[in-house]
C-alpha positions as CSV (number, residue, x, y, z in Angstrom):
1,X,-14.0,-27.9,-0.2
2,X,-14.2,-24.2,-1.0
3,X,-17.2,-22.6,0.0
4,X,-17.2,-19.2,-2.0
5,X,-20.4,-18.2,-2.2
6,X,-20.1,-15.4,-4.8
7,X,-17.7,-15.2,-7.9
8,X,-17.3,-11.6,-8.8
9,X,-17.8,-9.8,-11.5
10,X,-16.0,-6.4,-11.9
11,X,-18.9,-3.4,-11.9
12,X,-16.8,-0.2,-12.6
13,X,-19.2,1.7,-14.1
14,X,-22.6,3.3,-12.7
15,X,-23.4,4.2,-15.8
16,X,-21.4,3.3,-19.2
17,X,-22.0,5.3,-23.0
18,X,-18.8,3.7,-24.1
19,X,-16.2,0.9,-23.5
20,X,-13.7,3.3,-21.2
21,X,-16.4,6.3,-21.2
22,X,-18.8,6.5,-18.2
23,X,-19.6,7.3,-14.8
24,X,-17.4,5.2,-13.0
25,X,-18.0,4.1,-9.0
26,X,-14.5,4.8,-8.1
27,X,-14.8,8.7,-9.4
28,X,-18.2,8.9,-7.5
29,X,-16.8,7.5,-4.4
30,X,-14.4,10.5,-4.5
31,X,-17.2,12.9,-5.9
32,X,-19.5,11.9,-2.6
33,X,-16.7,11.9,-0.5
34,X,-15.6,15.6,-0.9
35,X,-19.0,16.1,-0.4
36,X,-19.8,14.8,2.3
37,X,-16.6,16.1,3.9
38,X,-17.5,19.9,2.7
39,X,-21.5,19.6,4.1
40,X,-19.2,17.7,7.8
41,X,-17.1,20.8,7.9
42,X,-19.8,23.7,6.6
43,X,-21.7,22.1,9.7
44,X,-19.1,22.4,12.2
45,X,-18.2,26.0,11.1
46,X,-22.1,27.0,11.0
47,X,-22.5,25.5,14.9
48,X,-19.1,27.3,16.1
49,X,-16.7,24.1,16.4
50,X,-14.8,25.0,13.5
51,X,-12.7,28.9,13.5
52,X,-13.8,29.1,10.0
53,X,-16.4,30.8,8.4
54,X,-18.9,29.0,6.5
55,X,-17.6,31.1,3.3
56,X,-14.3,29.9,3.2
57,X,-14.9,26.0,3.5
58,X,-15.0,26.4,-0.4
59,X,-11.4,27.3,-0.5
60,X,-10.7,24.8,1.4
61,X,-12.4,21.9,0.1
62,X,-10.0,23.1,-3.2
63,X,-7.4,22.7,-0.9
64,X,-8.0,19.8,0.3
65,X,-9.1,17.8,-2.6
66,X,-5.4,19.2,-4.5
67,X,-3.9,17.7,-1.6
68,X,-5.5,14.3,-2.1
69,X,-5.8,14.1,-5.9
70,X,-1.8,15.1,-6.2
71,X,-0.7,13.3,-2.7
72,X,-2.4,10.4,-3.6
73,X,-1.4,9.8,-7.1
74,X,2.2,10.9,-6.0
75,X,2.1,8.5,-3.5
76,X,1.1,5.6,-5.1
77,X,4.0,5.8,-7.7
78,X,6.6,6.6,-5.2
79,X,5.7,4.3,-2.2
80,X,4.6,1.1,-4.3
81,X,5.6,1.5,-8.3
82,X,8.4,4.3,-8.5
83,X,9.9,1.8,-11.4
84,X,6.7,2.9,-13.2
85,X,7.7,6.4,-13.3
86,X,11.3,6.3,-14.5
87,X,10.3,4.0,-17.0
88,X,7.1,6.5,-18.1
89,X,7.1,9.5,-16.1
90,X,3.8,10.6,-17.9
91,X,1.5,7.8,-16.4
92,X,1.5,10.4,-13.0
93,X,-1.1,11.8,-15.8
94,X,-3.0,9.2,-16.9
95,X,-5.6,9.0,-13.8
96,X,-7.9,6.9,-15.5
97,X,-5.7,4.0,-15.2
98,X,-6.4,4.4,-11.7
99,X,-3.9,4.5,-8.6
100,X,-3.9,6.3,-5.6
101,X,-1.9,5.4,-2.2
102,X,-4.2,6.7,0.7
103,X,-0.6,7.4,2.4
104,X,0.4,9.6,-0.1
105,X,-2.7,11.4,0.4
106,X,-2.6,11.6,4.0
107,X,0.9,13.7,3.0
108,X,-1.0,15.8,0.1
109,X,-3.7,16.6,3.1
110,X,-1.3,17.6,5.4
111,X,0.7,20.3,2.8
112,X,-3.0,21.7,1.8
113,X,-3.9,21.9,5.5
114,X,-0.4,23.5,6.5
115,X,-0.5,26.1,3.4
116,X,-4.9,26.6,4.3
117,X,-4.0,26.8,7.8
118,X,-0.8,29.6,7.6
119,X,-2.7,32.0,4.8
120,X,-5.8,31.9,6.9
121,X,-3.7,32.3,9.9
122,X,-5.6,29.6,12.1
123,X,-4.5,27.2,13.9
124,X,-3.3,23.7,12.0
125,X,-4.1,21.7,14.9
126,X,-7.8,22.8,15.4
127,X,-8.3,22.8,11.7
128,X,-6.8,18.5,11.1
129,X,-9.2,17.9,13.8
130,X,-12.5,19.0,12.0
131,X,-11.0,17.2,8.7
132,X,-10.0,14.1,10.1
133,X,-13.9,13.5,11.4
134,X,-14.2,13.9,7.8
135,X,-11.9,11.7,6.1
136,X,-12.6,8.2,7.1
137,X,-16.2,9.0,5.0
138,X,-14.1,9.1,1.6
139,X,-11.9,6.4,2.9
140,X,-15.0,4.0,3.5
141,X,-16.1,4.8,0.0
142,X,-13.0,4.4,-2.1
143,X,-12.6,1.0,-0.2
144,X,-16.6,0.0,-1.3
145,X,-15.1,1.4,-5.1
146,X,-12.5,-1.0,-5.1
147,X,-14.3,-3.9,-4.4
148,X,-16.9,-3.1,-7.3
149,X,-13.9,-2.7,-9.2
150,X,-12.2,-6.1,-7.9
151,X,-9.2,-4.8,-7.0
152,X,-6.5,-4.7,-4.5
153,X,-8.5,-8.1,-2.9
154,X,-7.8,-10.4,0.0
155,X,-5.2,-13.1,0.2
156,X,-6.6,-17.0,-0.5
157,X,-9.2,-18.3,2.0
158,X,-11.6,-21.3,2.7
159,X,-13.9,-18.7,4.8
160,X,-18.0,-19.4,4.2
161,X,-17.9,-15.4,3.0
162,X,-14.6,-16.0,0.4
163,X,-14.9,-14.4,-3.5
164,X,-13.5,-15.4,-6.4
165,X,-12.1,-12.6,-8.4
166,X,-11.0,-14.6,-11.7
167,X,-12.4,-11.8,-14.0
168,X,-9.6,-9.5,-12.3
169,X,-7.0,-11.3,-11.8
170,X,-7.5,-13.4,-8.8
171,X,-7.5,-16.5,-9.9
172,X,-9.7,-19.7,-9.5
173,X,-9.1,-19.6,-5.5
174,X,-11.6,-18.0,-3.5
175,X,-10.2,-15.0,-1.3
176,X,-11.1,-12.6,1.4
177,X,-12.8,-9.8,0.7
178,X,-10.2,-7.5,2.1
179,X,-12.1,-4.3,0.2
180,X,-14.9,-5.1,2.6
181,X,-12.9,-5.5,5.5
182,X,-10.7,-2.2,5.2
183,X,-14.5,-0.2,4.5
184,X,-15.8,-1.2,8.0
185,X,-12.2,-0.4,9.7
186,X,-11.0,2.5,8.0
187,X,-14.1,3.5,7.1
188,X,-17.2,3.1,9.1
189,X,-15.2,2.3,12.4
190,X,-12.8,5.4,11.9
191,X,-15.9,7.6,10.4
192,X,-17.9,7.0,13.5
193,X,-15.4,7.2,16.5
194,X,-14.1,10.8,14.7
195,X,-17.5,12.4,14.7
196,X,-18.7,10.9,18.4
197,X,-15.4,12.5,19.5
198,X,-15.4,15.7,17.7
199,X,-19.5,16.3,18.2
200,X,-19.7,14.6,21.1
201,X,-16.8,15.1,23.6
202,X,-14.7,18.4,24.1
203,X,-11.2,17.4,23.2
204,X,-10.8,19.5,20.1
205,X,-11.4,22.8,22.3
206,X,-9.2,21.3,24.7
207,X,-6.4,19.7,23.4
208,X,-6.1,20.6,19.8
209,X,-5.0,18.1,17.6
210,X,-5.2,15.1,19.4
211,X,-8.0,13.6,17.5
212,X,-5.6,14.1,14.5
213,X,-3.0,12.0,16.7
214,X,-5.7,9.3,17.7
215,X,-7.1,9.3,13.9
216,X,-3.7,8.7,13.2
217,X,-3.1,5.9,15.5
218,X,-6.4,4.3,14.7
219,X,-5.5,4.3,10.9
220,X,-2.1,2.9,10.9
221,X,-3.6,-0.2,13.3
222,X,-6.8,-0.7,11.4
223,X,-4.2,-0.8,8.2
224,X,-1.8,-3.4,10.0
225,X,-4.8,-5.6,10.4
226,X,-6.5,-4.8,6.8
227,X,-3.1,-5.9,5.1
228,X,-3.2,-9.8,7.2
229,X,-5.9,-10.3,4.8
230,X,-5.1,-8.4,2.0
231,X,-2.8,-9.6,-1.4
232,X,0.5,-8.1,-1.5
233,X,0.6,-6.1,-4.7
234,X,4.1,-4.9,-4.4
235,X,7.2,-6.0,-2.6
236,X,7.9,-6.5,1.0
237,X,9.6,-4.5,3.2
238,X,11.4,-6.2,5.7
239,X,9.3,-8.9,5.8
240,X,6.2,-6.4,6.1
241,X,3.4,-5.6,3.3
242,X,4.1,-2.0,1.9
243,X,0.8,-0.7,3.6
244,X,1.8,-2.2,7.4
245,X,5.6,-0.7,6.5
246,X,4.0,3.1,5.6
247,X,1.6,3.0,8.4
248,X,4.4,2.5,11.2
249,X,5.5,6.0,10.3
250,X,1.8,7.0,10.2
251,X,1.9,6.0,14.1
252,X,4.2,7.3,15.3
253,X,3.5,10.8,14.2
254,X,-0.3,10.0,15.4
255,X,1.8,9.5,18.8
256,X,3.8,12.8,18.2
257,X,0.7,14.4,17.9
258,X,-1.1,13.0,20.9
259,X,1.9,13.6,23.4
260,X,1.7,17.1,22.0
261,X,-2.0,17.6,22.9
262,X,-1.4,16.4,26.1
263,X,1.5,18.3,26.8
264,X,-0.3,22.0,25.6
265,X,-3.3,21.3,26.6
266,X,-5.7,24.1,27.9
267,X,-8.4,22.5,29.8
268,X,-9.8,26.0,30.8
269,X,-9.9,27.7,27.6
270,X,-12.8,27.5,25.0
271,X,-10.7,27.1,22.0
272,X,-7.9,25.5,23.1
273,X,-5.8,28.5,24.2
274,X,-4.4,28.9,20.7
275,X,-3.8,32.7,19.6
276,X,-4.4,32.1,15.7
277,X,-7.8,30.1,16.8
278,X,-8.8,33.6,18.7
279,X,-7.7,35.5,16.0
280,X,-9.8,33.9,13.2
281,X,-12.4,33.8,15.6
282,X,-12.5,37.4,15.9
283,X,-12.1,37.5,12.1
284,X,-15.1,35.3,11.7
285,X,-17.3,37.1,13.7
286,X,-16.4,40.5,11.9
287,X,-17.6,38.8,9.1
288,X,-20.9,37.7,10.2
């Protein structure tokens, strides 16, 4: 006997005026989670841990949320539906059908970064450390939209805690609620061992970039074990769920990036023994 103890009913809008026109949860989750982000990173540049002046976390935040409006959308075509874009190559425009890939927009982040990080002439590996901290906070809140939204659920399940998401597609069958589960391990888990490492331990002065590295890691495992409980909704890849697939190439460059660390570290040096770092430092303290 199924013991579901909630059938769900899709809540997509916060507030509605008309039958497509509202505030929707999934646009606030992104509203709150650039954000948050921008008041994380303001903070670390106002208390020294981030070579970046208070006054220029506005550029990029612009950056940054280009990188994953345009990764992510990009990514999501590409990576799961690319049929979808030869056969209408102008749904990339239509974002209020939804679909974003957080893969794609780990790409997107990475360009903005790269381009933020060279025109500023800082260091990219101090600067993906303060943002990752960051990210899992947006990445906990799109997984919460989804959930309201009942989509992208959990595969069928006889678990006391299972949900029924007939209104959305899911069927009679009650099923994990794999939104959930991907919100406390991308999310919360990732959000709270990124700040207790960045505000708490010194290995972003250190080793720059390894907590992009062990962000990366973390992801790519936490999204392995998300996708046991989660619906395919596109085709394998050898034998693996398009999420477990993407995030094998997520670890290993979360590898790349730790041996790097490792190998130039600078245990001795405040900032990590990086010339750009020193020379935005000295930039940021003209300005102040």
């Amino acid at each position: 006997m199924h013991l579901a103890v909630w059938v769900h009913q899709p809540h997509p809008f916060l507030i509605q005026f008309t039958e497509s026109i509202g505030i929707r949860y999934y646009g606030l989750a992104y509203v709150l989670g650039f954000f948050g982000g921008a008041w994380l990173l303001h903070l670390a540049a106002r208390r020294g841990r981030l070579r970046v002046s208070p006054e220029r976390i506005s550029d990029l935040m612009v950056a940054l949320v280009a990188g994953v409006l345009i990764g992510g959308r990009l990514g999501y075509f590409l990576l799961y539906h690319p049929e979808d874009v030869w056969r209408d190559p102008f749904i990339l425009l239509r974002v209020w059908e939804g679909g974003m890939a957080s893969h794609g927009g780990f790409i997107g982040v990475t360009l903005a970064l790269g381009w933020f990080a060279r025109r500023e002439r800082i260091s990219l590996w101090h600067l993906g450390d303060a943002v990752v901290a960051a990210v899992p906070l947006g990445l906990m809140l799109g997984r919460i939209a989804n959930f309201l939204n009942g989509e992208l659920w959990g595969r069928v399940t006889d678990v006391p805690w299972g949900v029924i998401f007939a209104a959305t597609g899911g069927g009679p069958e009650p099923r994990h609620p794999s939104q959930l589960y991907a919100a406390a391990l991308e999310g919360a888990l990732l959000l709270g061992y990124g700040l207790w490492r960045y505000w708490r331990t010194d290995v972003v002065m250190r080793e720059p970039g390894r907590l992009g590295g062990e962000f990366l890691v973390g992801y790519a495992i936490v999204r392995a074990i998300g996708e046991q409980f989660r619906e395919p909704d596109a085709p394998v890849i050898a034998g693996l769920t398009r999420g477990t697939f993407y995030s094998i190439f997520v670890l290993v460059a979360g590898v790349i990036l730790i041996w790097r660390a490792h190998r130039f570290r600078t245990p001795d040096h405040p900032a990590g023994g990086s010339p750009a770092v020193e020379r935005d430092s000295r930039r940021t303290r003209k300005r102040r």
